[in-house]
C-alpha positions in Angstrom: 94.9 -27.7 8.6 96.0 -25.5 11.2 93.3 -23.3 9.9 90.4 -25.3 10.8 92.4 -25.9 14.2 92.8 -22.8 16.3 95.0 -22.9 18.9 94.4 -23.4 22.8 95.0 -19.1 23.7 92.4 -18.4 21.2 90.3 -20.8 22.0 90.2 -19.7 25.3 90.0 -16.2 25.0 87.2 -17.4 22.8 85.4 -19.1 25.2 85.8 -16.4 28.0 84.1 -14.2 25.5 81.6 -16.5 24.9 80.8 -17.0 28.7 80.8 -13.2 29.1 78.7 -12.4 26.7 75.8 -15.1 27.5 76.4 -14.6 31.1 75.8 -11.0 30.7 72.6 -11.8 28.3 70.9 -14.3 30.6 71.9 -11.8 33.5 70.2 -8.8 31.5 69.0 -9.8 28.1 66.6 -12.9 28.3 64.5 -11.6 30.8 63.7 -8.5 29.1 63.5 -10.3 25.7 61.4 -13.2 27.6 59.1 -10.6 29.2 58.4 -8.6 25.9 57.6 -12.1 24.4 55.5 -12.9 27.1 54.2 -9.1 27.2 53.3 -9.9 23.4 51.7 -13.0 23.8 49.4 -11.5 26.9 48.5 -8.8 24.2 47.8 -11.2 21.5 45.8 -13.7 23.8 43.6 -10.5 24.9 43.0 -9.0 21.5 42.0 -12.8 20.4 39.4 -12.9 23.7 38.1 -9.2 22.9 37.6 -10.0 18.9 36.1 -13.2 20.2 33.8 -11.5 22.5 33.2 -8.9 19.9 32.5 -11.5 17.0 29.7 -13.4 20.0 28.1 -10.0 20.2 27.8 -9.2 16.5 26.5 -12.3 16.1 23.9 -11.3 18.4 23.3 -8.0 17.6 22.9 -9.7 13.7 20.3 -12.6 15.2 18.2 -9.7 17.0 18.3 -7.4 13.7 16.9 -10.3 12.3 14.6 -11.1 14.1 13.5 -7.6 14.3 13.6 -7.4 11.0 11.3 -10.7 10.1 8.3 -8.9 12.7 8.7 -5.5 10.8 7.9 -7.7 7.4 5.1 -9.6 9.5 3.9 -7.1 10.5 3.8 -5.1 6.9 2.2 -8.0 5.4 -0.8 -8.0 8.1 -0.7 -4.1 7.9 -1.3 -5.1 3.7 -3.5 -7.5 4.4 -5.9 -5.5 6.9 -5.4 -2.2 4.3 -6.5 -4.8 1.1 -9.6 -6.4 3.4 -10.7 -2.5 4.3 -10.1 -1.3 0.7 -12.6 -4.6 -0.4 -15.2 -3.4 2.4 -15.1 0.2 1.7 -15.5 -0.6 -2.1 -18.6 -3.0 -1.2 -20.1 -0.2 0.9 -19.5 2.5 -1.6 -21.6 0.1 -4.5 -24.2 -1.0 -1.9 -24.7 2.5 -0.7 -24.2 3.5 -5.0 -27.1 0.8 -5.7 -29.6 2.1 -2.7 -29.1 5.8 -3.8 -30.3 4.8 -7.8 -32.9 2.4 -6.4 -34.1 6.4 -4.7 -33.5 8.1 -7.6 -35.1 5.5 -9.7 -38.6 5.6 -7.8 -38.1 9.4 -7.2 -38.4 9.6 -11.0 -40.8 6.6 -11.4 -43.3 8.5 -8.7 -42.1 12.3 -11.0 -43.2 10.7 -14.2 -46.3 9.2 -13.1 -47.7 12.3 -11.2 -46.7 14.3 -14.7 -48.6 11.2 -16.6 -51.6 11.9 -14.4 -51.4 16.0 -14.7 -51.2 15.2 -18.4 -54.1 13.0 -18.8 -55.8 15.2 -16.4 -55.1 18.5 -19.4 -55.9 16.0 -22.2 -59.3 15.1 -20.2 -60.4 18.9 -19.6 -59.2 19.6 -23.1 -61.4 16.5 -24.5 -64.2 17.4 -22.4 -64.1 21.4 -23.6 -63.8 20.2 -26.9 -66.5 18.0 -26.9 -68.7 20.6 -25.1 -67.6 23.5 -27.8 -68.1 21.0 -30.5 -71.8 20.0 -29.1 -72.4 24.0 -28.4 -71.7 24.4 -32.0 -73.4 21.7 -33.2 -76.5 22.5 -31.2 -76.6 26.2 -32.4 -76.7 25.2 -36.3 -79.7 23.2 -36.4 -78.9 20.6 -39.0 -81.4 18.6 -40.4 -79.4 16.4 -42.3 -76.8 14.1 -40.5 -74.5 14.5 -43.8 -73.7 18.1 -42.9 -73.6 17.6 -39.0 -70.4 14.9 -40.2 -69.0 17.2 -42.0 -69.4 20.3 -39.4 -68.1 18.0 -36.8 -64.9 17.1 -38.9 -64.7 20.9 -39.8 -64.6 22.0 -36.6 -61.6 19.0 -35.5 -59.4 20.3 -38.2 -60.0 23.8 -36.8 -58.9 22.4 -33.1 -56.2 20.6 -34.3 -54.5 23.2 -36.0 -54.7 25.6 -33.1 
C-alpha cells in the first residue's frame, strides 16, 4: 500500500512543482496559447465573412450572367424571327417580280408571233395574188376554147408552182 500512498516530502516537493510550473504557465504560457487561439479564431471568423461575402457575389455575378444570358437568347430568337419574316418577303418579292417579268416576256412573244403571223400572211397574200395574176396571164395568152383544157392548164400550172 505504501505504493499508492506517497509520503508527505514527496508530496510536497510534488506540489511545489506543480505550483511552479502552472504558476509559470499562467504567468507566460496561457496568454500566448490563449492569444494564438483567439488569433485563430479572428482568422477563421474573417475567412468565413470573406468566403461568405465572396459566395453573395458569385451568386450575383451567376444571377446577372443569367440574366444576360436569357436577353442574348431573346434576342437571337427575334434576330431568327425577323431573318425568317425577311427571308419569306424577299422570296415573295423574288416570285412576284419572277411572275411580272414572264407576264412581259409572255406578251413580248405574243405581240413577236403575231407581227410574224401578219408578215406571213402578208408573203402568202402577195404570193397568192402573183400566182393568181401569172396563172390568169397564162391562161389569157392560150386562148382555150374548151373549158376541159383551161382545168387541166390551170392544175398544170399549180403542180409547176408547187414544186418550185
Amino acid at each position: 500500500m505504501s505504493l499508492l500512498v506517497p509520503e508527505t516530502g514527496l508530496l510536497f516537493w510534488m506540489l511545489l512543482a506543480f505550483g511552479v510550473v502552472f504558476f509559470v504557465l499562467a504567468k507566460y504560457g496561457w496568454p500566448v496559447i490563449v492569444g494564438m487561439v483567439e488569433k485563430r479564431s479572428d482568422f477563421i471568423n474573417e475567412s468565413v465573412r470573406v468566403a461568405e461575402e465572396a459566395k453573395l457575389q458569385l451568386d450575383n455575378i451567376k444571377a446577372t450572367s443569367d440574366a444576360i444570358i436569357n436577353e442574348a437568347r431573346q434576342k437571337q430568337m427575334e434576330i431568327l424571327q425577323q431573318a425568317a419574316e425577311m427571308k419569306e418577303k424577299m422570296i415573295e418579292d423574288a416570285k412576284t417580280k419572277a411572275a411580272a417579268e414572264a407576264e412581259k416576256i409572255i406578251e413580248s412573244a405574243r405581240i413577236s408571233i403575231q407581227k410574224e403571223k401578219n408578215e406571213a400572211m402578208k408573203d402568202v397574200r402577195s404570193q397568192v395574188v402573183s400566182l393568181s395574176l401569172d396563172i390568169a396571164e397564162k391562161v389569157v395568152r392560150q386562148k382555150l376554147s374548151d373549158q376541159k383544157e383551161q382545168v387541166t392548164l390551170i392544175e398544170k400550172l399549180m403542180d409547176e408552182v408547187s414544186i418550185s
